[in-house]
N, C-alpha and C positions, 0 to 999 in steps of 0.2 A: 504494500500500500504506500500512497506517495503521500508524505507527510508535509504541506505547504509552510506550514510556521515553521518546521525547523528549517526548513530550504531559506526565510524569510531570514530566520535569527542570525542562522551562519552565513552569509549573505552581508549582514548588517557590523557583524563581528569583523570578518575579513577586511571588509570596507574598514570600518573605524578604526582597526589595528593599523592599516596602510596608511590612511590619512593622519594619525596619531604621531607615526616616527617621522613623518616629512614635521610637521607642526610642534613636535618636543625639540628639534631644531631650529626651528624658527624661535620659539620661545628661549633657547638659551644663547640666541644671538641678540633677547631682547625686547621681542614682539611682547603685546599687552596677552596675557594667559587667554584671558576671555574671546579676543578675536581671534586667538589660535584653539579654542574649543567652540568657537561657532561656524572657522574653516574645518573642523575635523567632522562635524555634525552635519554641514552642510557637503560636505564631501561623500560621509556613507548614504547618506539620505538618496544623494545624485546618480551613486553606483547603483543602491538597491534599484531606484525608479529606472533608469538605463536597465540593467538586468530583466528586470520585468517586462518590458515592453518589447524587448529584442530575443 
């Protein structure tokens, strides 16, 4: 059986670990945390929605 929420969670996981270590670098050259957790947020969000439609 094909289970959608985990495909959804791992999916979201993947995404935000990716976007995480680009943006834990940015943040220790500097950047304000908060804009680097609403590019990391905005970045899983952008893969999931791409993933899903393609």
């Amino acid at each position: 059986m094909h289970n959608l929420q985990k495909d959804w969670i791992g999916s979201v996981a993947i995404a935000a670990l990716g976007a995480g270590v680009i943006t834990s670098f940015a943040v220790a050259q500097g950047q304000n945390p908060f804009v680097g957790l609403g590019i990391t947020v905005f970045a899983a969000v952008s893969a999931v929605a791409i993933d899903h439609f393609l």
